[in-house]
ZAPABA-409260 format. One record per residue (C-alpha): residue number from 1; residue in one letter; x, y, z. Coordinates in nm, 2 decimals. Example, Ala and Ser with C-alpha at 12.3 -4.5 7.8 and 13.67 -1.06 7.14 Angstrom:
2
REC   n res   east  north     up
REC   1   A   1.23  -0.45   0.78
REC   2   S   1.37  -0.11   0.71
//
This chain:
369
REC   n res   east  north     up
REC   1   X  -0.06  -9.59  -4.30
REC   2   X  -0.39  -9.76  -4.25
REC   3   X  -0.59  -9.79  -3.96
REC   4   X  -0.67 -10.18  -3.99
REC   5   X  -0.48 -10.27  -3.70
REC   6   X  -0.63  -9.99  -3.45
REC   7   X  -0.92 -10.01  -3.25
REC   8   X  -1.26  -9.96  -3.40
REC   9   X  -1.27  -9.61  -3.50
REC  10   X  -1.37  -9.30  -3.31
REC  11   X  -1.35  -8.96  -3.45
REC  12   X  -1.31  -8.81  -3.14
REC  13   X  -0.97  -9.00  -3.02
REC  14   X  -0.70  -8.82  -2.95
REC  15   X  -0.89  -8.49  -2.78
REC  16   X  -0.97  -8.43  -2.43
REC  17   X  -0.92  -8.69  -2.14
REC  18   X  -0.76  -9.08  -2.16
REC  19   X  -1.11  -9.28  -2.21
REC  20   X  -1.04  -9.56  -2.32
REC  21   X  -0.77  -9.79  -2.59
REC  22   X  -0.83  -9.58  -2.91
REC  23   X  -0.72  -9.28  -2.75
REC  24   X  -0.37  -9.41  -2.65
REC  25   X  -0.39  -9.60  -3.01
REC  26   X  -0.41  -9.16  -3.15
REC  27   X  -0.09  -9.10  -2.93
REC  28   X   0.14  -9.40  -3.00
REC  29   X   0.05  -9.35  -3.40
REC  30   X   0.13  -9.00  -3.41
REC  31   X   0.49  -9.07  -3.19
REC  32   X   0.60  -9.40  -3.39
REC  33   X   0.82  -9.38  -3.67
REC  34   X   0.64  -9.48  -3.97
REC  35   X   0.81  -9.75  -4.04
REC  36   X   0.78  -9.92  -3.70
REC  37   X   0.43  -9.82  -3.63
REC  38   X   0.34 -10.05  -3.97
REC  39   X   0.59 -10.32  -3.83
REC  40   X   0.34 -10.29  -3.49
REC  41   X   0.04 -10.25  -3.68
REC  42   X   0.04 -10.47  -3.94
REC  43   X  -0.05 -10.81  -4.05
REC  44   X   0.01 -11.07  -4.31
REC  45   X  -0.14 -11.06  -4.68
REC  46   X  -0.46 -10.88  -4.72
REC  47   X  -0.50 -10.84  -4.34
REC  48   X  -0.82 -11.04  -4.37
REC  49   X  -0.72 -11.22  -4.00
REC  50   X  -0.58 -10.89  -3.86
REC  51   X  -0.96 -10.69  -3.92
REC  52   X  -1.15 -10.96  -3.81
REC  53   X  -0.94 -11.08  -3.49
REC  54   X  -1.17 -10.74  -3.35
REC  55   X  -1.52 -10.73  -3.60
REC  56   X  -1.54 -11.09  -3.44
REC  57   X  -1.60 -10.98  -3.12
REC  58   X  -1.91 -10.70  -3.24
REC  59   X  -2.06 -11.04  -3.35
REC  60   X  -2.11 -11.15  -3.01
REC  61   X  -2.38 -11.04  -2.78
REC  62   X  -2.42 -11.05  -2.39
REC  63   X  -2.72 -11.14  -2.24
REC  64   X  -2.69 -11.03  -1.85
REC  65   X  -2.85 -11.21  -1.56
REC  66   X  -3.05 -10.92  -1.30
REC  67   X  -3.11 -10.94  -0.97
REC  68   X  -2.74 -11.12  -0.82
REC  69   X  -2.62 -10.91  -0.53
REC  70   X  -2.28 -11.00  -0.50
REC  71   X  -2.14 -10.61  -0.38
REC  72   X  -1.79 -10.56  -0.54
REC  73   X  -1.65 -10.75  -0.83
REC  74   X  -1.35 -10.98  -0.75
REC  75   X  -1.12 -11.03  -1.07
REC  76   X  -0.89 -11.22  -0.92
REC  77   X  -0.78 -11.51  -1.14
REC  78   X  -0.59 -11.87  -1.03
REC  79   X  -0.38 -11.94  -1.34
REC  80   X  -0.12 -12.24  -1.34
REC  81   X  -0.05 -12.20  -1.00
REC  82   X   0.01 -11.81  -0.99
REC  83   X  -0.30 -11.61  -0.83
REC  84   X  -0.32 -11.28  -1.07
REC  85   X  -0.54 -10.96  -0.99
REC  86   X  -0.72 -11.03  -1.35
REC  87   X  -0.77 -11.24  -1.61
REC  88   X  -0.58 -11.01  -1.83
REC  89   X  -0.20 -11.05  -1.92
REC  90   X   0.03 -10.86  -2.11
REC  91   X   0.07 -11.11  -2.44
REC  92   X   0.44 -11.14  -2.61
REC  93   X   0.53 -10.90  -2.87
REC  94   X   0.86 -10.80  -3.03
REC  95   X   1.12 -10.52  -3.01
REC  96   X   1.00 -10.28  -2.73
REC  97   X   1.28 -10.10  -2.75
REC  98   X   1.09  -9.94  -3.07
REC  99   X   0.83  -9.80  -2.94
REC 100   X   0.98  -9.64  -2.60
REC 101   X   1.41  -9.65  -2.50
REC 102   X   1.29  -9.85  -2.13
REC 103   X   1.11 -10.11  -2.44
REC 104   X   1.08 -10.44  -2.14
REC 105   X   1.21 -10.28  -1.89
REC 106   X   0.88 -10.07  -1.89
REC 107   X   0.66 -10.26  -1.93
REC 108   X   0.79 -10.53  -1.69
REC 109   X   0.74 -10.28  -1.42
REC 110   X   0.38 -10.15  -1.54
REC 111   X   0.28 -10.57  -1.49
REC 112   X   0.46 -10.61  -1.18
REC 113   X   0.23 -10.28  -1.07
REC 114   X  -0.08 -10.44  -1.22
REC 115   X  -0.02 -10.78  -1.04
REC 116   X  -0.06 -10.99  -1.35
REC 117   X   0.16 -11.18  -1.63
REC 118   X   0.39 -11.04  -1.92
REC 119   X   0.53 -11.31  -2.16
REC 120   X   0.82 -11.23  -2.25
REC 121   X   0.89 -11.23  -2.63
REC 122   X   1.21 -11.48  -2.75
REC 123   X   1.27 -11.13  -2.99
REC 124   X   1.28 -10.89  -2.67
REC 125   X   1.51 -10.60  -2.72
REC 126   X   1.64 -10.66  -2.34
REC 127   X   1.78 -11.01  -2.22
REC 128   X   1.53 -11.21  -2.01
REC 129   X   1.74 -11.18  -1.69
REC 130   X   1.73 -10.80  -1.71
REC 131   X   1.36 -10.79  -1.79
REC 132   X   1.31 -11.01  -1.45
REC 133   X   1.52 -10.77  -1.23
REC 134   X   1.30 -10.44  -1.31
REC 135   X   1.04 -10.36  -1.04
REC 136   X   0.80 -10.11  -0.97
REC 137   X   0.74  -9.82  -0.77
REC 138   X   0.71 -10.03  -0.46
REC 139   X   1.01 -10.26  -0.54
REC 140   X   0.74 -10.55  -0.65
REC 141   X   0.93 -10.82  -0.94
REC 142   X   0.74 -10.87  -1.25
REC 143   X   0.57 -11.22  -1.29
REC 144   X   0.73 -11.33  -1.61
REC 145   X   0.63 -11.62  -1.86
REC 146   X   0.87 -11.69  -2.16
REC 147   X   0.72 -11.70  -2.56
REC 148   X   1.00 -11.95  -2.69
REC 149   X   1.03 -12.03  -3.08
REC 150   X   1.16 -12.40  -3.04
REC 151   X   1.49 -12.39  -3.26
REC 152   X   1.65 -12.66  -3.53
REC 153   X   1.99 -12.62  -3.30
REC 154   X   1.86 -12.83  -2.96
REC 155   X   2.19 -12.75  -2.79
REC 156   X   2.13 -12.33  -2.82
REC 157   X   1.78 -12.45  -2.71
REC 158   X   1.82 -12.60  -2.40
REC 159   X   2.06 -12.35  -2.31
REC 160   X   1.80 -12.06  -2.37
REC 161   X   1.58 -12.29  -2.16
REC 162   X   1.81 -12.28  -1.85
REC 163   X   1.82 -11.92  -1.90
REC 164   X   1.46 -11.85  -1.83
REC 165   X   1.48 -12.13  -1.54
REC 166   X   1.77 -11.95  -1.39
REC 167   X   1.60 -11.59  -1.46
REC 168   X   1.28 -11.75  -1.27
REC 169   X   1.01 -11.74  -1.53
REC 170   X   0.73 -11.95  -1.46
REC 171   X   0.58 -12.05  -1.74
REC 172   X   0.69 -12.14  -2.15
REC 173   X   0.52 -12.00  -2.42
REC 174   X   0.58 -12.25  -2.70
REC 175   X   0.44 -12.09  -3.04
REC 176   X   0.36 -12.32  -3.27
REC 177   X   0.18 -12.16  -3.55
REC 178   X   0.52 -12.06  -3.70
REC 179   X   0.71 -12.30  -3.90
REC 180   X   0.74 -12.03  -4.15
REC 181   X   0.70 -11.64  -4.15
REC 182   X   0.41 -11.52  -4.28
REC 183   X   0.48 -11.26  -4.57
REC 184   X   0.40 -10.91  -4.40
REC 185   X   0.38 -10.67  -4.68
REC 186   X   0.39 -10.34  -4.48
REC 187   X   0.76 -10.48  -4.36
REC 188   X   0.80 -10.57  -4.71
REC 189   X   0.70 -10.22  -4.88
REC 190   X   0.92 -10.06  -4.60
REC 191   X   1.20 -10.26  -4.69
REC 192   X   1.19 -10.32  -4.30
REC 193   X   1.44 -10.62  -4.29
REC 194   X   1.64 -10.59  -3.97
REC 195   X   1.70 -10.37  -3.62
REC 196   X   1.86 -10.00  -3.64
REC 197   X   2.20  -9.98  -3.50
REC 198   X   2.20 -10.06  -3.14
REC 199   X   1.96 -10.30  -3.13
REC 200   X   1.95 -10.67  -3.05
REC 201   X   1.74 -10.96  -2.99
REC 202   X   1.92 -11.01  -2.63
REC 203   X   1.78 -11.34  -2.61
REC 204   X   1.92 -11.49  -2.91
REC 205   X   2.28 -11.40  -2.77
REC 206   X   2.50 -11.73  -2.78
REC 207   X   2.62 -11.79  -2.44
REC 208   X   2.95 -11.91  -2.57
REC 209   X   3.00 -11.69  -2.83
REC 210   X   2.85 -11.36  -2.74
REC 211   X   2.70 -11.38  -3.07
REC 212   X   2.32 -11.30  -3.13
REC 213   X   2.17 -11.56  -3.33
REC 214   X   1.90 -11.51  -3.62
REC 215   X   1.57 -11.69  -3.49
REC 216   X   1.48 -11.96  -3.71
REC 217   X   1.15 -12.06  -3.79
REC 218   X   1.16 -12.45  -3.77
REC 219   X   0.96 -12.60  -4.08
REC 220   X   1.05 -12.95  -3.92
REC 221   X   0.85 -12.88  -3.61
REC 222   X   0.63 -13.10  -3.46
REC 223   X   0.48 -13.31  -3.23
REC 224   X   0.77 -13.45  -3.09
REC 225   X   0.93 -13.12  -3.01
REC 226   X   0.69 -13.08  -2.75
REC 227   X   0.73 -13.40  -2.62
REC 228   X   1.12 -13.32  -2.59
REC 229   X   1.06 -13.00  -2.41
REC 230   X   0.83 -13.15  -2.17
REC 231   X   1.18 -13.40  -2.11
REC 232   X   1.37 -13.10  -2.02
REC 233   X   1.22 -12.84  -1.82
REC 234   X   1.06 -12.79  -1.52
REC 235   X   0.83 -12.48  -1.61
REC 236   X   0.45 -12.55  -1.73
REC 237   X   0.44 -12.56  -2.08
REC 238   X   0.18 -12.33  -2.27
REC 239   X   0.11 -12.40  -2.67
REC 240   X   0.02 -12.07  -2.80
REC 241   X  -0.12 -12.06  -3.19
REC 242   X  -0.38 -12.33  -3.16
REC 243   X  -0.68 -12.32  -3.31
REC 244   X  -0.82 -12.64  -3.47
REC 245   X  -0.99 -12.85  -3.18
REC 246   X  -0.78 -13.16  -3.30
REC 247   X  -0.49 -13.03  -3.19
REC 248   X  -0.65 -12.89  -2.83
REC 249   X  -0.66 -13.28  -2.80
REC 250   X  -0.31 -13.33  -2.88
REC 251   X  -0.19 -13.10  -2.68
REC 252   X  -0.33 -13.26  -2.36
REC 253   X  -0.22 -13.57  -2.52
REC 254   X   0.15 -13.45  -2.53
REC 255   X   0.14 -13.29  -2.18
REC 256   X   0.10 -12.91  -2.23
REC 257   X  -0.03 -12.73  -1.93
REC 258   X  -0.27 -12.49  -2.16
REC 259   X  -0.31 -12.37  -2.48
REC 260   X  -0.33 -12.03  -2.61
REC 261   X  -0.60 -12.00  -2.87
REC 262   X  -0.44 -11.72  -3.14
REC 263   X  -0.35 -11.68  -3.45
REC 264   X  -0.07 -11.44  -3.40
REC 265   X  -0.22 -11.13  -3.42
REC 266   X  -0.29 -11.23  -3.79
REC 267   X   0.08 -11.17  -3.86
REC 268   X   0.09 -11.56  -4.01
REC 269   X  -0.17 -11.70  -4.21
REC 270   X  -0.41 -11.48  -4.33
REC 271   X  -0.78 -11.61  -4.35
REC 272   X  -0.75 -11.82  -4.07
REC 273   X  -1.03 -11.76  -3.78
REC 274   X  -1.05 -11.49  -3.55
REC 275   X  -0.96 -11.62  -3.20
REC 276   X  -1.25 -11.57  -3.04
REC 277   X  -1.47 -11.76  -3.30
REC 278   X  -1.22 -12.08  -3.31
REC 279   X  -1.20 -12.01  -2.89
REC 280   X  -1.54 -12.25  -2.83
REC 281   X  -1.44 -12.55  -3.03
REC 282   X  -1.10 -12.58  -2.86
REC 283   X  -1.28 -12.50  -2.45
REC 284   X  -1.47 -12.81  -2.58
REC 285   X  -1.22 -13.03  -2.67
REC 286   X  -0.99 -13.00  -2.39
REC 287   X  -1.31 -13.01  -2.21
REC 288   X  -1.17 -12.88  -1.86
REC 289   X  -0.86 -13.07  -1.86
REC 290   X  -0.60 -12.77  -1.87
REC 291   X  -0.67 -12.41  -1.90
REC 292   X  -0.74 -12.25  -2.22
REC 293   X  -0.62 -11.90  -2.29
REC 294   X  -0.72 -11.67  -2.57
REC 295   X  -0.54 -11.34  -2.78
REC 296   X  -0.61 -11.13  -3.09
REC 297   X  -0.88 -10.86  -3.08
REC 298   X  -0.91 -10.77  -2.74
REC 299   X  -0.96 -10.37  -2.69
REC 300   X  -1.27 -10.37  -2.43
REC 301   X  -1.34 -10.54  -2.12
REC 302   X  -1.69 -10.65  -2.28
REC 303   X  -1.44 -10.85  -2.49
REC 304   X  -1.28 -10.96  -2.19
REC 305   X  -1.61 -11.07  -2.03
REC 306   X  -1.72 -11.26  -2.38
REC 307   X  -1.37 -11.42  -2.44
REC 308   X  -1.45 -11.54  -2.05
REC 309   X  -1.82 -11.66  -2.07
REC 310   X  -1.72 -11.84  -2.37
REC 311   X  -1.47 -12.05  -2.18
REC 312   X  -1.11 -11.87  -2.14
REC 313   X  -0.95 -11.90  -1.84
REC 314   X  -0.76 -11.53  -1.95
REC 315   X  -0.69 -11.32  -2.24
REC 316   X  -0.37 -11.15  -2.31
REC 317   X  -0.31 -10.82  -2.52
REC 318   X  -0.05 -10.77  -2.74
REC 319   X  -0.10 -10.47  -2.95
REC 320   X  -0.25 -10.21  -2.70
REC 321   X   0.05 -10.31  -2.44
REC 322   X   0.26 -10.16  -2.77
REC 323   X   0.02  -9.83  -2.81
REC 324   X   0.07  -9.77  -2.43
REC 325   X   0.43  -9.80  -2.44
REC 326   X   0.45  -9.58  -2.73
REC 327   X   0.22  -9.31  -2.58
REC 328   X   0.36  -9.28  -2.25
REC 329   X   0.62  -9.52  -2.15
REC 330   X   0.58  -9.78  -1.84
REC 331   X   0.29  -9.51  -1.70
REC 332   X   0.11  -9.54  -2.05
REC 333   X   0.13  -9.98  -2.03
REC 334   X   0.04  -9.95  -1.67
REC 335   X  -0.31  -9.71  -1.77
REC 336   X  -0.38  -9.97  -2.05
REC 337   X  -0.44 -10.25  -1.75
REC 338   X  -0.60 -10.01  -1.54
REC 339   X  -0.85  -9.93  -1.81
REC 340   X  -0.92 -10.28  -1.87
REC 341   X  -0.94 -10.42  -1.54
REC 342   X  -1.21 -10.12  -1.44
REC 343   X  -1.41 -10.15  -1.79
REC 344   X  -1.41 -10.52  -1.72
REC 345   X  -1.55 -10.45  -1.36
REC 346   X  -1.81 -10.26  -1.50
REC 347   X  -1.93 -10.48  -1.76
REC 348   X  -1.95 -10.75  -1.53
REC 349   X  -2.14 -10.56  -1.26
REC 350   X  -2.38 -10.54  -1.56
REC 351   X  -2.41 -10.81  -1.66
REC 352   X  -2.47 -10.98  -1.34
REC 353   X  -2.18 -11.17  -1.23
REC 354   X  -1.91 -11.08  -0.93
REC 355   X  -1.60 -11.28  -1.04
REC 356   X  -1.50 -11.43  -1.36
REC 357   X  -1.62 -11.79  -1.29
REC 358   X  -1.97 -11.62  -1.29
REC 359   X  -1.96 -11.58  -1.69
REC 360   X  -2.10 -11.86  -1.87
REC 361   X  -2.19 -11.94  -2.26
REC 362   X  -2.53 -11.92  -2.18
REC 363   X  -2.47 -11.51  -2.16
REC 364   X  -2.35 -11.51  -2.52
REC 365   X  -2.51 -11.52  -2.82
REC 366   X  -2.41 -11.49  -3.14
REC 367   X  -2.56 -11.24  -3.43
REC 368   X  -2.52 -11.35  -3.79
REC 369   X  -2.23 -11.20  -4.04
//
């Protein structure tokens, strides 16, 4: 296996003291199965999208204001209508269960410690309702969102929908980059096709049958489907996968509460944008109207803080949520948020703001390729 999908290299990961992502990264790769760590790790095609979701962020600089004051930083974050301890949430990824036996359960309780978001994945290896009943050491709940792919069968979708109602998620995660699946060669070369025994996507489970569906990837999808969600549930309504600043325009058109700016951890189209270079257009065309949220590359809280001045309202983290769990279980996801909420501390101390509304595009700039 490669390193493409780790964080930027350092030779020196792996010895001595937890620093920083890339030493976690050394752990999880060297406990994985092989097969599973490229199913983690990997991207679609050439892996074009999947290098440059992080080279994109060395292409930004930040230019930090002196003389603020301000004493200690406050992270704190208002996001549709939940108050989180930072602008960082735990993004959806499949089949926990993979990389650790607690899979969900773990890192449910790691976010519910960290006082932030996890989005559930539609392909969790625990049922949604179990995922919302783990707590941490201090008996806290996790805050849950829910990643939904919309499915040709309305009825089994609707159901599904009163499921994460009932289980009190508070937000859908509607991916829309997905009518297809993008051709993932690692899988392919690894003749990775299914689960190992035992294992389940508990949220495709029928509710009459007891049967666990195959997710479907909907090539009919479209506009409309949003439209009908929006008809039948409650729960803000977040469209994860945009990127083109036309459809930022049709997704406040069509009611969605955010969008997610990604591109699917480059596990769809390859050659698409990196997030944080398509992350500008979109903040300008919703132009403040709902929030706008950003994945793919994160690994620093420098690329917290630049994701942030640029306009996100939060990032999420997909793949070093994974490295955590693999390393170390719920205590490994938990140090992944701790290490990003205090590198993000610092880097706004340094660059001269005290809470995230602080950051501005101004602070940015931009280095050629």
């Amino acid at each position: 296996m490669t390193d493409q999908a780790g964080p930027r290299r350092n030779p020196t990961a792996g010895a001595g003291p937890l620093v920083n992502l890339r030493d976690l990264w050394q752990e999880a790769r060297e406990r994985l199965d092989p097969v599973h760590r490229d199913f983690f790790a990997g991207g679609s095609g050439d892996e074009r999208t999947l290098r440059d979701n992080e080279a994109a962020f060395d292409r930004y600089r930040i230019l930090p204001r002196v003389l603020r004051g301000g004493g200690d930083r406050d992270l704190r974050t208002e996001l549709l209508g939940d108050a989180l301890s930072m602008p960082v949430l735990v993004s959806p990824t499949a089949f926990h269960r993979l990389a650790h036996p607690d899979g969900e359960l773990a890192c449910a309780r790691a976010v519910a410690a960290a006082d932030t978001v996890m989005v559930v994945s539609m392909a969790a290896t625990t049922a949604v309702e179990a995922v919302a009943g783990a707590t941490d050491a201090a008996g806290r709940p996790p805050r849950l969102w829910f990643q939904l792919y919309p499915q040709p069968d309305l009825g089994f979708t609707e159901s599904l929908l009163r499921r994460v109602e009932d289980a009190g998620c508070r937000a859908l995660v509607v991916t829309v980059d997905s009518p297809v699946f993008g051709r993932r060669e690692r899988d392919l070369r690894n003749g990775f096709l299914d689960l190992p025994p035992g294992l389940r996507c508990e949220n495709m489970r029928d509710p009459e049958t007891g049967r666990v569906r195959d997710i479907v990837m909907d090539a009919d999808l479209d506009w409309a489907r949003v439209g009908w969600l929006r008809e039948r549930t409650r729960l803000p309504i977040v469209l994860k996968g945009v990127l083109h600043p036309a459809d930022a325009e049709l997704a406040v058109a069509y009611g969605a509460d955010a969008v997610l700016v990604s591109n699917h951890g480059g596990r769809q189209l390859d050659g698409v944008p990196a997030s944080v270079d398509a992350l500008p257009a979109v903040v300008d065309a919703v132009r403040g109207r709902i929030p706008v949220l950003l994945d793919g590359g994160v690994r620093r809280g420098t690329d917290v803080l630049t994701a942030l001045a640029l306009g996100a309202a939060a990032v999420g983290i997909g793949r070093p949520a994974l490295w955590g769990l693999a390393a170390r279980g719920e205590s490994g996801v938990r140090q992944v948020l701790d290490l990003l909420r205090a590198d993000l501390a610092r880097a706004m101390a340094l660059a001269g703001a005290v809470r995230p509304a602080d950051l501005t595009p101004d602070m940015i700039t931009r280095v050629p390729r």
